[in-house]
ROVEXTOR-604757 format. One record per residue: residue in three letters; x negated, y negated, z negated of N, C-alpha, C, CB in turn. Coordinates in nm, 3 decimals, always signed. Glycine has a CB too. Example, Ala and Ser with C-alpha at 12.3 -4.5 7.8 and 13.67 -1.06 7.14 Angstrom:
2
<"ALA" <-1.319 +0.569 -0.780> <-1.230 +0.450 -0.780> <-1.320 +0.330 -0.780> <-1.131 +0.447 -0.905>>
<"SER" <-1.285 +0.225 -0.708> <-1.367 +0.106 -0.714> <-1.290 -0.003 -0.787> <-1.408 +0.060 -0.572>>
END
This chain:
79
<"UNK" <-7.157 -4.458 -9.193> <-7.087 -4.534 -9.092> <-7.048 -4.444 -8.974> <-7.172 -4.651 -9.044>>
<"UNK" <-7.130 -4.336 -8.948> <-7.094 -4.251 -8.824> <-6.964 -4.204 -8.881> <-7.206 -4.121 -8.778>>
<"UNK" <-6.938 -4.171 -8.988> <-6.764 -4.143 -8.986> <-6.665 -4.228 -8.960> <-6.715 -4.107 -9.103>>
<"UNK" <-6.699 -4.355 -8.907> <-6.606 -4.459 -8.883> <-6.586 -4.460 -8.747> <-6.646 -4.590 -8.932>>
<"UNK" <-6.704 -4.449 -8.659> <-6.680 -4.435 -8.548> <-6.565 -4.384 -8.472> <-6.755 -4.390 -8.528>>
<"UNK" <-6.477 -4.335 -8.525> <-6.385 -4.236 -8.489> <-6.268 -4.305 -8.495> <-6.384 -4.114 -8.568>>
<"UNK" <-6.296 -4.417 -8.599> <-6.177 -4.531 -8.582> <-6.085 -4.559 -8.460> <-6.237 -4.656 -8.597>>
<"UNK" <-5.989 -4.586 -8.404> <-5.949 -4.670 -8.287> <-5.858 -4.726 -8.313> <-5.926 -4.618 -8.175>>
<"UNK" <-5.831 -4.773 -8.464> <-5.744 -4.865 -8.469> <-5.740 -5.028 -8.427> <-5.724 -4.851 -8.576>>
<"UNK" <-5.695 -5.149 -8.462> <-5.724 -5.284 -8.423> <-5.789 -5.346 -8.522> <-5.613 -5.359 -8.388>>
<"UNK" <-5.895 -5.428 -8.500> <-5.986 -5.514 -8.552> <-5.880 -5.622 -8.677> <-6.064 -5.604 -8.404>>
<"UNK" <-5.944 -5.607 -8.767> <-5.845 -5.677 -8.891> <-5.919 -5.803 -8.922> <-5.827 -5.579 -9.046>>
<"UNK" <-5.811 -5.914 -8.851> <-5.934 -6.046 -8.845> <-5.811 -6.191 -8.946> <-5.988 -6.109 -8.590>>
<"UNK" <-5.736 -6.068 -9.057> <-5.666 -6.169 -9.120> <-5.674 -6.103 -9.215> <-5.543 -6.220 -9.083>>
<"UNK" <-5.596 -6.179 -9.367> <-5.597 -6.134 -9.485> <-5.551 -5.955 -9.531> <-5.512 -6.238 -9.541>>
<"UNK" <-5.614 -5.903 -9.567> <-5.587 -5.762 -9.562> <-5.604 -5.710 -9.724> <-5.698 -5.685 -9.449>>
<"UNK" <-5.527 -5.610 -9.781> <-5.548 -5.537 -9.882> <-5.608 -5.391 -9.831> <-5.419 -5.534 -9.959>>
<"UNK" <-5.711 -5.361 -9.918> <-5.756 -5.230 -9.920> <-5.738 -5.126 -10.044> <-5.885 -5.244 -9.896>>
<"UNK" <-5.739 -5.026 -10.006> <-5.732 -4.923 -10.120> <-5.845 -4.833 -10.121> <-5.609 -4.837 -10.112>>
<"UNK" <-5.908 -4.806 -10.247> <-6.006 -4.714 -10.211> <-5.964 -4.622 -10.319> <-6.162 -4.765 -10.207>>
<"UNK" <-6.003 -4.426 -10.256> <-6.001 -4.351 -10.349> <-6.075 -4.275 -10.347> <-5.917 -4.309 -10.369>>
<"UNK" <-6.214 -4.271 -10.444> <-6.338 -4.206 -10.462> <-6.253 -4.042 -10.518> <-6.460 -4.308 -10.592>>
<"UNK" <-6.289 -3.950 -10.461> <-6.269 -3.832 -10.521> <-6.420 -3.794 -10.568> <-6.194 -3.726 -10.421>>
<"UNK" <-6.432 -3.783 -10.695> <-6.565 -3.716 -10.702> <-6.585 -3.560 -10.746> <-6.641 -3.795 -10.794>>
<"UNK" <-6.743 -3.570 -10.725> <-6.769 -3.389 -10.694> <-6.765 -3.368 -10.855> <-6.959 -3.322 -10.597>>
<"UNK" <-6.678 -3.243 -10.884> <-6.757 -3.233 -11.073> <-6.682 -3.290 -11.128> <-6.909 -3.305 -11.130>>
<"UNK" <-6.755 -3.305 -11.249> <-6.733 -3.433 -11.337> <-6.858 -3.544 -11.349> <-6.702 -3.379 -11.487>>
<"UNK" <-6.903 -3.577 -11.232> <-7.040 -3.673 -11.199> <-6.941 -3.851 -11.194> <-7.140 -3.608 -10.985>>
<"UNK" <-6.988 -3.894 -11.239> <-6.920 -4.042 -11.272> <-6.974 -4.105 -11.124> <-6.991 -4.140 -11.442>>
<"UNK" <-6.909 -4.232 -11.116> <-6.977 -4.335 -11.005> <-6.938 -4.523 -11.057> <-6.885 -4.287 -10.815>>
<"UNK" <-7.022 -4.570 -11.015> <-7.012 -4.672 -11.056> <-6.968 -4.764 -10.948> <-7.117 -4.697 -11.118>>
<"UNK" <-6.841 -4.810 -10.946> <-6.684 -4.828 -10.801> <-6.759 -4.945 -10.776> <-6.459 -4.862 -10.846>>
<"UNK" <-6.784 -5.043 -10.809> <-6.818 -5.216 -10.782> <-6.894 -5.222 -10.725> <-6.852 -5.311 -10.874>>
<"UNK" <-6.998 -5.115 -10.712> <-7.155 -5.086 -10.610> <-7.094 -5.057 -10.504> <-7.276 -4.953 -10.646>>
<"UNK" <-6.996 -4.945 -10.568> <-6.925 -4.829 -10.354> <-6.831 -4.937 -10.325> <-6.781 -4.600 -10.358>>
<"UNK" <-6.802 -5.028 -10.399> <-6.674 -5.091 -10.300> <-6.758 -5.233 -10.254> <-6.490 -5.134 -10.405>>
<"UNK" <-6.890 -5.285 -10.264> <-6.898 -5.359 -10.237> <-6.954 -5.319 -10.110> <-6.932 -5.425 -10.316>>
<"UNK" <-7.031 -5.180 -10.134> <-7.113 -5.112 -10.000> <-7.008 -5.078 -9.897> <-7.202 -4.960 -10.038>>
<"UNK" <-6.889 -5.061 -9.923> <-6.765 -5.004 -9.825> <-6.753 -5.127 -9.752> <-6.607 -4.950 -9.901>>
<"UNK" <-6.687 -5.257 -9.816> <-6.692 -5.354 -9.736> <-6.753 -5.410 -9.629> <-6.698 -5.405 -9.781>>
<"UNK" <-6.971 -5.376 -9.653> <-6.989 -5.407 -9.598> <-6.969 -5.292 -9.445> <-7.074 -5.463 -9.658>>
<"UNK" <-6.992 -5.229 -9.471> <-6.948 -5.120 -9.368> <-6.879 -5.115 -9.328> <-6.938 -5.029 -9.373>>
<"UNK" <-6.732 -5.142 -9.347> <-6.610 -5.209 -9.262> <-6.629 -5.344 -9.163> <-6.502 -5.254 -9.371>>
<"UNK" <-6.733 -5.396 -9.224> <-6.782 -5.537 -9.130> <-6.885 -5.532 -9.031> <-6.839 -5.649 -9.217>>
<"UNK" <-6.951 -5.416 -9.068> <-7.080 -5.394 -8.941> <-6.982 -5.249 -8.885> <-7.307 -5.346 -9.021>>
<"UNK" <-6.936 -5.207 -8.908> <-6.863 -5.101 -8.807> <-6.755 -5.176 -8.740> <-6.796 -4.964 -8.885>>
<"UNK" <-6.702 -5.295 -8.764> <-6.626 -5.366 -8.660> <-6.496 -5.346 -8.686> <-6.654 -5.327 -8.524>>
<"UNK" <-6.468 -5.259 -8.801> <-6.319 -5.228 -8.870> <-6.244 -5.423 -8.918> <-6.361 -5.093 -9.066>>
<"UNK" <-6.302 -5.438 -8.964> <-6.275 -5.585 -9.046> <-6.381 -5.683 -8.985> <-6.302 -5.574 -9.232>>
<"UNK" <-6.327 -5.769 -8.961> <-6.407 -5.928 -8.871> <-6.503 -5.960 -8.986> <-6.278 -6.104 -8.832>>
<"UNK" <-6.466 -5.951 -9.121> <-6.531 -6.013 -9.227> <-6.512 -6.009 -9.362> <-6.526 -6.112 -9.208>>
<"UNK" <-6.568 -5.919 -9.466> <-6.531 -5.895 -9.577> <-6.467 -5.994 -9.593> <-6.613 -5.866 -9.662>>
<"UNK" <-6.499 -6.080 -9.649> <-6.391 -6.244 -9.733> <-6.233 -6.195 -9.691> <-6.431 -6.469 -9.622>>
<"UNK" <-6.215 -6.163 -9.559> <-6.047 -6.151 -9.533> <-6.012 -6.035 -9.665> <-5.998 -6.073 -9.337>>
<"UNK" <-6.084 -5.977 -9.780> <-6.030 -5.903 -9.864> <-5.948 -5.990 -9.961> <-6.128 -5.824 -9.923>>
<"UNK" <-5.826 -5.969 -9.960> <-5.755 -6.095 -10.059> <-5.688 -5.990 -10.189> <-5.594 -6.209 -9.952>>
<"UNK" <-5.716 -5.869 -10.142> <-5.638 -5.774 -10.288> <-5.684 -5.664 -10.270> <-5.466 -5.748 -10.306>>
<"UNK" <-5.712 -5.571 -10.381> <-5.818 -5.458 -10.385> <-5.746 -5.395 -10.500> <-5.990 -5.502 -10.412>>
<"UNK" <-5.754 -5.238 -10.480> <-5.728 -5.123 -10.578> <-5.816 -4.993 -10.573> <-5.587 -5.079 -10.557>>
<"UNK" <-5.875 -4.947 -10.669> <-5.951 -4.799 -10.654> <-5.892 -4.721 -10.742> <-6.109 -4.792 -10.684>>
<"UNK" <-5.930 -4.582 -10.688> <-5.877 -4.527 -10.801> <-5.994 -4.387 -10.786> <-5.686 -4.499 -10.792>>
<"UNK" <-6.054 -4.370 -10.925> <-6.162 -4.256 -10.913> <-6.062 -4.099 -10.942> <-6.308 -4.287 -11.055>>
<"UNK" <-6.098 -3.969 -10.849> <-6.061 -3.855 -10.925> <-6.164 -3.777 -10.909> <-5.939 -3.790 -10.891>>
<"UNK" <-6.178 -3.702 -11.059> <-6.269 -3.639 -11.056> <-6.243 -3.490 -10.999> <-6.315 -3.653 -11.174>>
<"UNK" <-6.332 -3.409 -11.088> <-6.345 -3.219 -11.020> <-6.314 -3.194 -10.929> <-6.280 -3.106 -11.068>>
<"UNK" <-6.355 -3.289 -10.839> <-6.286 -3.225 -10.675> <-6.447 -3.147 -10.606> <-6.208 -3.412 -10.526>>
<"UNK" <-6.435 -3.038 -10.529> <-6.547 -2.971 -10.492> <-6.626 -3.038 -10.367> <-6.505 -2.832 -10.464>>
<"UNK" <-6.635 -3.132 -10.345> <-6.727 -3.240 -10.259> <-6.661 -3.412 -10.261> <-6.728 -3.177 -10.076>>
<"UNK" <-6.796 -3.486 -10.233> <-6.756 -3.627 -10.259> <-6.679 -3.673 -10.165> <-6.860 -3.715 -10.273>>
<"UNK" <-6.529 -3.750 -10.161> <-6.495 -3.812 -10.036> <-6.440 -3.922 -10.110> <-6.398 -3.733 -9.927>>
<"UNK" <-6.412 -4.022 -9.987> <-6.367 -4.097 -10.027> <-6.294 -4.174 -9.914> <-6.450 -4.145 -10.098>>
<"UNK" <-6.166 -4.176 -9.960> <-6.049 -4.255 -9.848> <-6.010 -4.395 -9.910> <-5.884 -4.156 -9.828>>
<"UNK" <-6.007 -4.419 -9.723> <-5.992 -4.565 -9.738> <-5.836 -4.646 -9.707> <-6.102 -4.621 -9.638>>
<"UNK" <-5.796 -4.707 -9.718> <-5.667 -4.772 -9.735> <-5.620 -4.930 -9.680> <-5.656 -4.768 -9.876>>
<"UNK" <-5.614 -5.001 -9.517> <-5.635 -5.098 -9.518> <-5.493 -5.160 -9.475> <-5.746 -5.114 -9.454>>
<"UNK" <-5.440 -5.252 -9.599> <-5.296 -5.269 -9.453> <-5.317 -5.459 -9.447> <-5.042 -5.199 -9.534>>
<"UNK" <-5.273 -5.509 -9.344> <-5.248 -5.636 -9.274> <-5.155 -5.708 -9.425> <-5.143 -5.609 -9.094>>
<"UNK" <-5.177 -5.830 -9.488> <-5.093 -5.878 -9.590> <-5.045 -6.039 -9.499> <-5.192 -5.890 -9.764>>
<"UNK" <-5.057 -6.084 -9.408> <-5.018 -6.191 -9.372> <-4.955 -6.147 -9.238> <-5.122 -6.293 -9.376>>
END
């Protein structure tokens, strides 16, 4: 969450689509439905999003052999 801090965008307190894109380290697998449910909540206690539920459409996309784990996030306003 300390990497969110850095945020200063506006509080998303309506229906929103997110994108997530796990780059992973290697060829080490991850299992997305765990990280995207843990991302959510972290968008909701870091104050990014008023409240998971406003998620009304969702996309991930995993890439592998990348030389450290990141992962970008993707949020735009749908209403």
């Amino acid at each position: 969450m300390w990497q969110l801090k850095k945020y200063k965008g506006p509080l998303f307190k309506s229906p929103i689509r997110v994108a997530y894109t796990f780059f992973l380290k290697g060829k080490m697998r991850q299992d997305c439905d765990n990280a995207i449910s843990s991302i959510n909540d972290v968008l909701q206690d870091s104050g990014i999003i008023e409240n998971d539920n406003l998620i009304y459409e969702g996309m991930f996309k995993k890439i592998q052999n990348n030389a450290e784990w990141k992962t970008v996030i993707s949020i735009v306003s749908i209403s």
